[in-house]
N, C-alpha and C positions, 0 to 999 in steps of 0.2 A: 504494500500500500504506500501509494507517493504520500508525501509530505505536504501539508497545505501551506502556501505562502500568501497573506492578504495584501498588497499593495496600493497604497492612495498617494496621489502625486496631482496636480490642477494641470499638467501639458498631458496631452492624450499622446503625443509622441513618444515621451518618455516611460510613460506605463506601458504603450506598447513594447518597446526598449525592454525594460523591466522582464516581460512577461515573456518577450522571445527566449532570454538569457534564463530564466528559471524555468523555461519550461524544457532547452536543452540540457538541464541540470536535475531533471526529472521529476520536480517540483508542478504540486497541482496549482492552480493560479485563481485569484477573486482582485478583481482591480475596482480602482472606483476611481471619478475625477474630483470626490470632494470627500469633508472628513463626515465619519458618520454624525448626526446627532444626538445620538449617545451610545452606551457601550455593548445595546443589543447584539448587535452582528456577531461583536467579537466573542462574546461570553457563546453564542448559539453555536457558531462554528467552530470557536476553540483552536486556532490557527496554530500553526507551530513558529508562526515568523510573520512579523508585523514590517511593512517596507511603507516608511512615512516620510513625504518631503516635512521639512519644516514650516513652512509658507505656504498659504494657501489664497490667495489676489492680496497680497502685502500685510498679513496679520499670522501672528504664530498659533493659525490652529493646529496645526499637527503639533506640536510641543504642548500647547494646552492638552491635547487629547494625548496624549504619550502621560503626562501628566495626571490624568484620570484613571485611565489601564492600571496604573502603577497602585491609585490610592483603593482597586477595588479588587478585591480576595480573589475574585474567580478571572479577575486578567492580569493580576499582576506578574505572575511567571513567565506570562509568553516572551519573548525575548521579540526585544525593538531592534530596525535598525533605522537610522534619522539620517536623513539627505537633506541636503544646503550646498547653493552657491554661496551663502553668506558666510564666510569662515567667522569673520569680526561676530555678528549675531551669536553664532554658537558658541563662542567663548566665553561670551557673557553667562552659557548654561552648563557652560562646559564640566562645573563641579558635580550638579547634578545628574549629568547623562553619566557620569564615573561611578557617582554614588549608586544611579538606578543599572547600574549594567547595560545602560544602551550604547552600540556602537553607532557611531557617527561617520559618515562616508562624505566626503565635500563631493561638488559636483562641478566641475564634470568629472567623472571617475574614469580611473582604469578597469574597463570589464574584468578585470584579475584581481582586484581588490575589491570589488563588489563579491563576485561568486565568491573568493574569498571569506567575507564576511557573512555573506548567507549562509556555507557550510560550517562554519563554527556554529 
């Protein structure tokens, strides 16, 4: 049985992107082009890997909602991974993605450090 991987990101190029690369990686795929509002999907589905841009039309809802997963019992294990062009932005939260065990991927990435990062 593959793996589920949920991916939200606002460019539909890059979830497609996303979805090719994890799906050659034999990884089942759920894309969205916005974040959900609220934690239904995740708790329902129970993903094994959350792929979150940070930014979503110029406001940190994927960090708010990364934020959320973490504060509720039945999603705070799934393991995040958080995408930014904004290196400067994620700094600012940079203590907290160490603290909650999310890895961080800048963008634009190396397809070998993403897969990378999925496979852990």
């Amino acid at each position: 049985m593959s793996k589920l991987v949920m991916i939200f990101d606002d460019n539909q190029p890059i979830l497609d992107l996303y979805e090719i690369l994890l799906l050659e990686e034999g990884y089942e795929v759920i894309q969205s082009l916005r974040v959900p509002g609220n934690l239904e999907p995740i708790k329902r589905l129970q993903p094994d890997l959350v792929v979150m841009d940070y930014m979503f039309n110029c406001a940190d809802d994927g960090w708010q909602f990364v934020q959320k997963m973490y504060k509720d019992l039945t999603t705070n294990r799934i393991p995040v991974i958080l995408c930014s062009a904004d290196y400067q932005l994620v700094r600012k939260v940079e203590k907290d993605l160490i603290h909650r065990n999310v890895t961080f991927v800048l963008k634009p990435f190396d397809i070998a450090v993403f897969i990378d990062a999925v496979n852990q």
